[in-house]
Structures are given as structure tokens and as C-alpha cells.
C-alpha positions in Angstrom: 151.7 178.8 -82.3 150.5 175.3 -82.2 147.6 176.6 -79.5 146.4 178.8 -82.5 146.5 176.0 -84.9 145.2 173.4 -82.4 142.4 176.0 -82.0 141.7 176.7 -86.0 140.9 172.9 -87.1 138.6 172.4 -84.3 134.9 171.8 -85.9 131.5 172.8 -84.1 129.2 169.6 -83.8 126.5 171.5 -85.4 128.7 172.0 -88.7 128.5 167.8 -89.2 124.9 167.6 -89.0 124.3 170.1 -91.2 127.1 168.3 -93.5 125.5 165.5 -92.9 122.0 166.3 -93.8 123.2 168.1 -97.4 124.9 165.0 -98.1 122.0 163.2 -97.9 120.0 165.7 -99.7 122.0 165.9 -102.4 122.4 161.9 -103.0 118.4 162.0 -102.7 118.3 164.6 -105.5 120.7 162.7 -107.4 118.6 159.4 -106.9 115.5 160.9 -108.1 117.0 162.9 -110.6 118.4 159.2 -112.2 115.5 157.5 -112.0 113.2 160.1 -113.5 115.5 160.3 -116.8 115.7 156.8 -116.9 111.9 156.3 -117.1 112.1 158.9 -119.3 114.4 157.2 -121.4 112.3 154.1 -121.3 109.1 156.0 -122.5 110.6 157.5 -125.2 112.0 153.8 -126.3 108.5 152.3 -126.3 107.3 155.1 -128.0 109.5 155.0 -130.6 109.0 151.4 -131.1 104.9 152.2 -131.6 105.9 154.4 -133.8 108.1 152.4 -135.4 105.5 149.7 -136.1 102.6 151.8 -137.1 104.4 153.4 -139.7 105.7 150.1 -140.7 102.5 148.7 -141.3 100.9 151.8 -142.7 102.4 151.3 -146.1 100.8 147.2 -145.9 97.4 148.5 -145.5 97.5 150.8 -148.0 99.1 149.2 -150.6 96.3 147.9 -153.3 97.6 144.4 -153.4 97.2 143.7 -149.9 93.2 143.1 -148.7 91.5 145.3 -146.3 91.8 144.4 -142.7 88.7 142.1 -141.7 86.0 144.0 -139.2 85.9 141.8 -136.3 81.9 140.9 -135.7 79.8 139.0 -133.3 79.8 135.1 -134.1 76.2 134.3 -135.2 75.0 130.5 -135.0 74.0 128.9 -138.0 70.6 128.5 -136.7 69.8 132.0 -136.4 71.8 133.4 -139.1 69.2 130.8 -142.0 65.9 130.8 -140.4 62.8 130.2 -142.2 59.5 131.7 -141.1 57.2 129.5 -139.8 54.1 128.3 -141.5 51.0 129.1 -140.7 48.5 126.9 -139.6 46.9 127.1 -143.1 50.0 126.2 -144.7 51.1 123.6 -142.7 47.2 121.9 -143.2 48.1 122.4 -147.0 51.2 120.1 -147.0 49.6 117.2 -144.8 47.1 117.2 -147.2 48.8 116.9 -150.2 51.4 114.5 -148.3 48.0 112.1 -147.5 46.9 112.6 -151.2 50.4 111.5 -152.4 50.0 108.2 -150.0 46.5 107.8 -151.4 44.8 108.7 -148.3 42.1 111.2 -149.5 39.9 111.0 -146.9 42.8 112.5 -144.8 43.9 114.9 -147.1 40.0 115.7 -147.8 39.6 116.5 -143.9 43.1 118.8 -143.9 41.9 120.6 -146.9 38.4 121.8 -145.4 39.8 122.2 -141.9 42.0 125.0 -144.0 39.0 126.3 -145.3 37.5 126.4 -142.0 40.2 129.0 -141.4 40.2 130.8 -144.8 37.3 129.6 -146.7 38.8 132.1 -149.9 42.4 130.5 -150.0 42.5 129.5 -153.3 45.2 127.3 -153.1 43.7 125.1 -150.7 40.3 125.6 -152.7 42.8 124.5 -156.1 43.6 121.1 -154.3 40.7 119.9 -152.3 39.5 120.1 -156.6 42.2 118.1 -158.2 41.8 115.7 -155.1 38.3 115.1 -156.2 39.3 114.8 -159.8 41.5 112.1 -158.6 39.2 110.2 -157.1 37.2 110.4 -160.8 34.3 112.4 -158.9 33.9 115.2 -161.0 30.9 116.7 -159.8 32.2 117.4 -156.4 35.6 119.4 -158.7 33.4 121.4 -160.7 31.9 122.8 -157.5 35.0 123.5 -155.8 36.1 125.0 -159.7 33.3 127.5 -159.9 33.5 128.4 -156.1 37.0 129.6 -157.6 36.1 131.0 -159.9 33.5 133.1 -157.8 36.1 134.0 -155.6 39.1 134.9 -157.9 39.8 138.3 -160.1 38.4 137.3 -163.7 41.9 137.8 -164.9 43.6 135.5 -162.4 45.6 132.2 -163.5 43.4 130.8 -160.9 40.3 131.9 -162.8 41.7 130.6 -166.2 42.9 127.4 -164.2 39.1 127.0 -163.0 37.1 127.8 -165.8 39.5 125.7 -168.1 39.1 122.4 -165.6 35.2 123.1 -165.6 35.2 123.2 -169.8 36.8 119.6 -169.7 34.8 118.3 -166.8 31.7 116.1 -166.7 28.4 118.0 -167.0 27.8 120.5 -164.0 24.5 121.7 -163.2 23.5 124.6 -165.1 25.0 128.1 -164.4 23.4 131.4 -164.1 23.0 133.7 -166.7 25.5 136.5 -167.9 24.9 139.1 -165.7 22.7 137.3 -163.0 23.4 136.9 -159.6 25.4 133.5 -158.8 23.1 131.5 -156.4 24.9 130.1 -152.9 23.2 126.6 -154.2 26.0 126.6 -156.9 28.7 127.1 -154.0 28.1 124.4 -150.7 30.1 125.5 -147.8 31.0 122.2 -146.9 30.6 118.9 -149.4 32.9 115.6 -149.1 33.0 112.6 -150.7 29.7 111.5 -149.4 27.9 114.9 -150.8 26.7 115.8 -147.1 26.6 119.4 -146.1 28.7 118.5 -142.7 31.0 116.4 -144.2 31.2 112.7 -144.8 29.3 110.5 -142.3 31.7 107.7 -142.6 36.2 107.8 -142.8 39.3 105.7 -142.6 41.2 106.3 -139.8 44.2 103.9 -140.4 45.1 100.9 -142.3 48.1 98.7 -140.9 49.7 96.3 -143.1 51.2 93.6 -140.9 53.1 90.4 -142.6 54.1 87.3 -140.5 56.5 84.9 -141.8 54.8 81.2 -142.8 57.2 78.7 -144.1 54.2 77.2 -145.5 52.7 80.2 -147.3 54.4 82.2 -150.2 52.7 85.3 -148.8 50.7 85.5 -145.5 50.2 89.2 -144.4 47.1 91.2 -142.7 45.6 94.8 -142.9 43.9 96.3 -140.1 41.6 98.7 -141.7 39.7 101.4 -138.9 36.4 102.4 -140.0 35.4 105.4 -138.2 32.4 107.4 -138.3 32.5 111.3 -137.7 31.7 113.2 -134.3 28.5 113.3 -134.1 27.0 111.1 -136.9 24.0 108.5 -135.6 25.1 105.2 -137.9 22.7 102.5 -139.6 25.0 99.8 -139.6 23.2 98.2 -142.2 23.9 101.1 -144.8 27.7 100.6 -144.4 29.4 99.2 -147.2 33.3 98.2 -147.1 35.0 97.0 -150.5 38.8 96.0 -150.0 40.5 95.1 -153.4 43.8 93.7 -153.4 45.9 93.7 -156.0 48.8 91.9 -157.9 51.8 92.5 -159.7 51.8 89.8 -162.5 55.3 89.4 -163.9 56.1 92.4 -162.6 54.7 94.6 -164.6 50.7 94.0 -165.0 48.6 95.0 -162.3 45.4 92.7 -162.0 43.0 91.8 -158.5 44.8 88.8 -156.4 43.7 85.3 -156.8 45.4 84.7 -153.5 42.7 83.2 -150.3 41.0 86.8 -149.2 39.3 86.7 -145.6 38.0 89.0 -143.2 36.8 89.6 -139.8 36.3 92.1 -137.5 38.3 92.6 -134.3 36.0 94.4 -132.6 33.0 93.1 -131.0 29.7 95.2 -131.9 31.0 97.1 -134.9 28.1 99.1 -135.3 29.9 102.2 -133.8 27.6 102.4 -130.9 30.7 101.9 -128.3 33.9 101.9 -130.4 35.0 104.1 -132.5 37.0 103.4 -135.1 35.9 99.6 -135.7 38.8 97.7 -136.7 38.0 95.4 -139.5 41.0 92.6 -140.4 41.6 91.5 -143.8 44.2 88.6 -144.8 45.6 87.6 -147.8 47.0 84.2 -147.7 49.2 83.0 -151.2 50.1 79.2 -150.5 53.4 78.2 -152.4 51.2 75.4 -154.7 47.3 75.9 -155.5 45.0 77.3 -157.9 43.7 80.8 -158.8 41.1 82.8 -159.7 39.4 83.3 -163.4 39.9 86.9 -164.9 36.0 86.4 -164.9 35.4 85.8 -161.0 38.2 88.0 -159.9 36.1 91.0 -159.3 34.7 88.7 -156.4 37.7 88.5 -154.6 37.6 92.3 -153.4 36.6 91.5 -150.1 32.9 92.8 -149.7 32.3 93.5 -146.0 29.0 94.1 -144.3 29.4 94.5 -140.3 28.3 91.4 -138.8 29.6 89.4 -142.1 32.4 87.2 -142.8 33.7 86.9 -146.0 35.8 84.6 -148.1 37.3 84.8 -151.6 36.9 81.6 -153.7 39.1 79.6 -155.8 39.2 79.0 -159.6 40.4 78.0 -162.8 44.4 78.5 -163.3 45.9 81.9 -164.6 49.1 81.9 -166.3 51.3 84.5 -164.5 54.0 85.0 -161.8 52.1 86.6 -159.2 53.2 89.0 -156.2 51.1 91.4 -153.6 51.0 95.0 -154.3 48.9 96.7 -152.4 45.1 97.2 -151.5 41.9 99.9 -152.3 39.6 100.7 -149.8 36.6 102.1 -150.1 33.6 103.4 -147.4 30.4 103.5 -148.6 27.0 105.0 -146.6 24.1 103.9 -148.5 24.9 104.4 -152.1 27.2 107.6 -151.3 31.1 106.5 -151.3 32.3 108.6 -148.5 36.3 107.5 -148.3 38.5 105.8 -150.3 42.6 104.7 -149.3 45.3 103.2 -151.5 48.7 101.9 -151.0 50.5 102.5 -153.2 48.6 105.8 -154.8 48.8 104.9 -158.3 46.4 102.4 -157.7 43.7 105.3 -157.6 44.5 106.5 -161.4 44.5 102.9 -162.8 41.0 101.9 -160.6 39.1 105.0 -160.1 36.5 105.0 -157.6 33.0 104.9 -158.1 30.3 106.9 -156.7 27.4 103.8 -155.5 28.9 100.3 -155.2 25.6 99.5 -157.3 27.6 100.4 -160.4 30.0 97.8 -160.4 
């Protein structure tokens, strides 16, 4: 009895490793089985919570109180978000002109006006200003023909028409105009005048006047201008026919504006000044107020304006007492060829309006 009993709970080897191997199997399954609910389980949590949070906001957004979300776009510099077309080369000719007018340096503005027209010889607006530059300088003849050149080139029902042939109606007397109907002649319309009335241009120009003033415990005032003459490319100079008239002028009480009575002299720096070797000649003209002394007569003050011929010194003279606090302002100069003025400078501007030029330093 015990043999068959001893003999029934004996095991075959080969039933434990198959044992063995489905136990292992089935903890496997059970692992995997775990692991793939719980990531399911996770998923279905972050899900939820996007859900959550979408409809949340949903009702925000749509609510009419609440302002639209913003659409994110590309920063854009301040530089390129404003920028301003350039100017032409026209255009920017234009405003140094009128910036050399405004300083009282037509001779400048002059040349930056026709070197415009050299480029667009029917701009009207350059055409408008090299006129009223003209009429500033009280030479009216040159305006009216830059005026009817205007009006030759503008539509008859322009405001640059009406501006034209109202400024030639109020100028000085023009030479005489075609006939209704008849042809314009070129005479009427120079390509290229200046001050100086020359078909190329002036012969003569300023290039620069410095104003330089060195302290002097024994002078009220003691400054220096360094005035370049220069004459244009190309232009064969008789020294003899240039003419140079520097006028200084005074504030008197500070308010009247009359020629100095302070001690005028002149000199040039450079050697020949006749234009042959240097160009521009540098002339220097000084104006000297001692703290005590005399002054000029209103008679003999138009001899002050330093009057300089190359080759010349010059000196203003003393006279008679005039009643009057008396501080520099500022200069005129003007370029003559011959009898045909050819530049003209001013600091400040103003002085221009109050002491228009004249055409030949004979009419003095």
C-alpha cells in the first residue's frame, strides 16, 4: 500500500519545466497586461485634462467682452517699418540751394539750382527758385527770364503759369515779347544765365567766407573774414576787371542797422592773386573796434566798405563822432567782373533785403 502511494506522488522532471515555463508566461502576460492599462489610464488622464482646458477657455474667447487673441507677427525694426524714399539727385540739389539762399549764399544756391537744371532743364520748381533767388538779389531782369521760361514751359492753366505771369506783370521792364500767336524766340529763353549775364555761367564766385574772432584785451571787437574768391573752370581772368566790395555792418543800439565806423583793413593771403596758380584767392578782411576812439560820419561811411582791387591794400578812415552804441553784425560781399556783379554773400541773410545789390559798382 504505501509502494502504490510512494509511487502515485512521484513527479516526472519534465512536468516542472513545463510548470515552470507557464509560470513565467503567465506573470509576463500579467506584467504587460498592467503596464499597457496603466499607460492607458495615463493617456486618457492627459487627455481629459486638454480637454478640460480647451473647453474652459472656449467660452473666454468667445465671450464679446474679452478681446480677440493677438496674431503673433515678425518683429519689424523701427527703421524699416518708417522709411522715407530717398531724394533724388534733383531734389536733394533743390534743398542745398534753398539752404545756401537762406544763409545768404546765392552764388551757391545759384550753382545748385542750374546744376538741377542741368539734369531737368523743365523742373519748374527748381526753374520757380533760381527766379525768386534773382528777385532777391533786386536783379530783376535775370527773374523775368527765368518767369517767362516758365511760363513757356508750363500748361497755360497751371498755378505755375499764373505764379509766372503774375511776378512778370510786377517786375521791372523785360524786353519785349512776341506777338499773340507768334512763335516765342530761344533769344527770350538763355539756357544758361547767372548773375554775371554770361551764357556759361558767371566768370567769377565765392567759395567760402570764414569769420574768425581773436580775443584782444585792448580792442572791444577784433575779428577777421577769410573771403575765397574763385574763378570758374575754365575762365581766363583779367585781374584788373575784378572788383571786390566788403561792407560791414553795425547794430546801433540794437536795433538800427547802419555800415561800421570801426578800423576796416584788408590783405590778401595769397601771393599772386591773379588766379593764374591759385584758385580760390583768399582775401583777409579785419575789423578792429578799439574800446575808446572816434567814428565815421554818416556822410563817409559808404567808404568804409572795404574796396579791394588785387594787388591793393585798403584801409577805412576815421571821422567825426556818431552818437550810438555800436556792435558788429555781419558783412556783404560782392564779386564784380568788369561792370557785371557776378556773386554776392551775406551773413546774416537779411542783410540782402535791407541792402540789395547792384548790378555795376559804377552805380553807387
Amino acid at each position: 500500500m504505501r509502494t502504490l502511494l510512494s509511487r502515485a506522488i512521484q513527479i516526472d522532471p519534465s512536468f516542472h519545466a513545463a510548470l515552470g515555463v507557464i509560470v513565467i508566461l503567465a506573470i509576463a502576460e500579467v506584467f504587460f497586461a498592467t503596464s499597457y492599462y496603466v499607460g492607458r489610464a495615463r493617456a486618457n488622464r492627459v487627455s481629459a485634462q486638454a480637454v478640460t482646458a480647451t473647453i474652459a477657455r472656449a467660452p473666454a474667447a468667445s465671450s464679446p467682452s474679452a478681446p480677440a487673441p493677438a496674431v503673433a507677427q515678425p518683429s519689424i525694426p523701427p527703421a524699416a517699418a518708417v522709411t522715407s524714399p530717398a531724394l533724388s539727385v534733383v531734389d536733394q540739389l533743390l534743398r542745398e540751394g534753398k539752404e545756401f539762399r537762406e544763409r545768404g549764399d546765392t552764388t551757391n544756391a545759384l550753382a545748385r539750382f542750374q546744376e538741377a537744371l542741368d539734369s531737368e532743364p523743365d523742373n519748374t520748381g527748381v526753374l520757380q527758385e533760381m527766379a525768386q533767388t534773382y528777385e532777391s538779389m533786386q536783379i530783376f531782369d535775370r527773374a523775368n527770364d527765368v518767369w517767362r521760361r516758365i511760363k513757356q514751359t508750363s500748361p497755360s492753366d497751371s498755378a505755375t503759369y499764373a505764379l509766372a505771369d503774375r511776378r512778370l506783370k510786377v517786375g521791372v521792364p523785360a524786353p519785349p515779347t512776341v506777338e499773340p500767336g507768334g512763335a516765342p524766340a530761344e533769344a527770350d529763353v538763355p539756357a544758361r544765365k547767372d548773375v554775371g549775364g554770361n551764357a556759361d555761367g558767371p566768370i567769377m564766385g565765392i567759395s567760402d567766407v570764414k569769420t574768425k574772432e581773436t580775443p584782444d584785451p585792448e580792442t572791444e571787437t577784433n575779428l577777421a573774414l577769410e573771403i575765397g574768391i574763385k574763378k570758374q573752370p575754365g575762365a581766363v581772368i583779367d585781374h584788373n576787371k575784378v572788383k571786390i566790395l566788403v561792407f560791414l555792418y553795425d547794430v546801433v543800439n540794437d536795433k538800427d542797422i547802419k555800415l561800421t565806423d570801426a578800423d576796416v583793413s584788408n590783405e590778401w593771403l595769397t601771393s599772386k592773386h591773379d588766379w593764374s596758380d591759385t584758385n580760390p584767392e583768399v582775401l583777409l578782411v579785419r575789423y578792429v573796434r578799439a574800446k575808446t576812439g572816434g567814428a565815421l560820419s554818416e556822410s563817409s561811411l559808404s567808404e568804409a566798405a572795404a574796396k579791394i582791387r588785387p594787388g591793393q591794400k585798403g584801409r577805412g578812415s576815421k571821422g567825426s563822432a556818431d552818437i550810438g552804441q555800436r556792435k558788429y553784425l555781419g558783412y556783404i560781399v560782392r564779386v564784380y567782373y568788369g561792370d557785371d556783379l557776378q556773386a554776392v554773400q551775406a551773413e546774416p541773410a537779411r542783410l540782402l533785403q535791407q541792402f540789395p545789390p547792384l548790378k555795376s559798382p559804377s552805380a553807387r
